[in-house]
C-alpha positions as CSV (number, residue, x, y, z in Angstrom):
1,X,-28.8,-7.4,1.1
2,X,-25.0,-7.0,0.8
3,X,-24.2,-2.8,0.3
4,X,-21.4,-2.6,-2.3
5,X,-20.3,0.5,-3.5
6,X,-17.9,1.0,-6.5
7,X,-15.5,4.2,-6.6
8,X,-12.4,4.8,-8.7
9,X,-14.0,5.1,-12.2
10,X,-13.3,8.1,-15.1
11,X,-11.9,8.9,-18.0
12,X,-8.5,7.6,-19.0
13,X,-6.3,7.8,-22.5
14,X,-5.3,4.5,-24.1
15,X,-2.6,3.1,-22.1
16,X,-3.3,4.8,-18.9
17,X,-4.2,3.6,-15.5
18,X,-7.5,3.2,-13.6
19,X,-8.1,1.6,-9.9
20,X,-11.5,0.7,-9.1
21,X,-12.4,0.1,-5.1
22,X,-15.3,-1.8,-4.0
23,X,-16.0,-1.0,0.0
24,X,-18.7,-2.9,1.8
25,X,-19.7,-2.3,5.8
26,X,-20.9,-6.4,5.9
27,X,-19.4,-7.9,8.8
28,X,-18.6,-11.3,6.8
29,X,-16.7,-9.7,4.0
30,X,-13.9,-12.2,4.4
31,X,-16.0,-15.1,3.3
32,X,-17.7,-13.7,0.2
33,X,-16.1,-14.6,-3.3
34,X,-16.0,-11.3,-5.0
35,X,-15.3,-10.3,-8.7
36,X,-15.5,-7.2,-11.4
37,X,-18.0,-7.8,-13.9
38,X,-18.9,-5.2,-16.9
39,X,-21.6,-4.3,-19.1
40,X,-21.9,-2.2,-22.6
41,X,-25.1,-1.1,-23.0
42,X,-27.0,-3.5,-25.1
43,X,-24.3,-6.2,-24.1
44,X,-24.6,-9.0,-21.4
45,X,-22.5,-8.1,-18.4
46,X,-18.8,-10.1,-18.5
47,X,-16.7,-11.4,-16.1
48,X,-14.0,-9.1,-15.5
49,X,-12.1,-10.7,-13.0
50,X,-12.5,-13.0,-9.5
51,X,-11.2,-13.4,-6.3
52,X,-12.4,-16.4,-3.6
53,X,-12.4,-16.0,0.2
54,X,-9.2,-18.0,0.0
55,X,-7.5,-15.7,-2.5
56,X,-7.5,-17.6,-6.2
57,X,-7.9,-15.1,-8.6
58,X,-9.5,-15.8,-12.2
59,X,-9.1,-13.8,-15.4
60,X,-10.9,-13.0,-18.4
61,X,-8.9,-13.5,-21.2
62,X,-9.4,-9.8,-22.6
63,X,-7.8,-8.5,-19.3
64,X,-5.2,-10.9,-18.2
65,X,-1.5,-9.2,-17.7
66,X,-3.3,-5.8,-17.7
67,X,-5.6,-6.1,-14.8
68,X,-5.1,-7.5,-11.1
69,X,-7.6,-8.0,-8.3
70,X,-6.9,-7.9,-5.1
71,X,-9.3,-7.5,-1.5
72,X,-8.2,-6.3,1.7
73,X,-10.6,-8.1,4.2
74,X,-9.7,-5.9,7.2
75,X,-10.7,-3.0,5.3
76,X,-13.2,-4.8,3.4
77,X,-12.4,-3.4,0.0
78,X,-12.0,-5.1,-3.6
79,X,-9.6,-3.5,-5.7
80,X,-9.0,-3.4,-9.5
81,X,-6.0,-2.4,-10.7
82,X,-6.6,-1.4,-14.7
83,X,-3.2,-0.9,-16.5
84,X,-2.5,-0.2,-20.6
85,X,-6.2,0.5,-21.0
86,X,-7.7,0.0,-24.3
87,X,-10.7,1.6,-25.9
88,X,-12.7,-1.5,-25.3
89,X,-12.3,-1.5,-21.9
90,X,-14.9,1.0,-21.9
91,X,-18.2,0.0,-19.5
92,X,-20.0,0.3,-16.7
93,X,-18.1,-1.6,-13.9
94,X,-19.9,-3.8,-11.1
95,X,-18.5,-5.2,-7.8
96,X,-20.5,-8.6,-7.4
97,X,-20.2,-10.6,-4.2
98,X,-21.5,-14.1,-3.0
99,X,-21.2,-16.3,-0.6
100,X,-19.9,-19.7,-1.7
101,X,-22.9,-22.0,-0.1
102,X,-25.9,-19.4,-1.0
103,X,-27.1,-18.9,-4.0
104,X,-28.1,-15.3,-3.7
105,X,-25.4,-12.7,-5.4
106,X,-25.5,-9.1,-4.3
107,X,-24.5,-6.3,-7.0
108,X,-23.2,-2.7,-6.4
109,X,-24.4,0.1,-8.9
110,X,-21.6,0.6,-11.0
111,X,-19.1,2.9,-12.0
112,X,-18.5,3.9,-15.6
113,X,-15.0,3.3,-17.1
114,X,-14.2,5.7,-20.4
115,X,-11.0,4.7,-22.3
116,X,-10.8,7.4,-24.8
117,X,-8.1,9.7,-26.4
């Protein structure tokens, strides 16, 4: 099982700024594909945004030009950078890392995200 822990959530006003880190101690960091999903409670967790081993990055609509993603695979983190946050940007946020060839996905716990004046 691939350890994944998220940090960075909290509280922010409309408009405001969040950065969400995902740290992992696996060895083959590098060679996972990695995203941001997030969930509402009584909602279907969403693709947030993706990054592959080899750096393409994907976008859900809802976030694009507000959010970027970005890894550091010496340091073995996932970052999320949240700008002009909106109300519905509200959720639980989870770090979710695979490997390209295995089916198996690994999922950190979650950090909650509150966009609220």
């Amino acid at each position: 099982q691939v350890q994944l822990e998220e940090s960075g959530g909290g509280l922010a006003q409309p408009g405001g700024s969040l950065t969400l880190l995902c740290t992992s101690p696996e060895t083959n960091f590098n060679f996972y594909n990695l995203a941001w999903y997030r969930q509402v409670a009584g909602n279907q967790r969403e693709m947030v945004a993706r990054i592959n081993s080899t750096g393409p990055t994907d976008y859900a609509d809802s976030v694009k030009g507000r959010f970027t993603i970005s890894r550091d695979n010496l340091k073995k983190i996932l970052s999320l950078q949240m700008k002009n946050l909106k109300p519905e940007d509200t959720a639980v946020y989870y770090c979710h890392a695979k490997l390209p060839w295995i089916r198996e996905e690994h999922w950190g716990r979650g950090t909650q995200v509150i966009v609220s004046s």
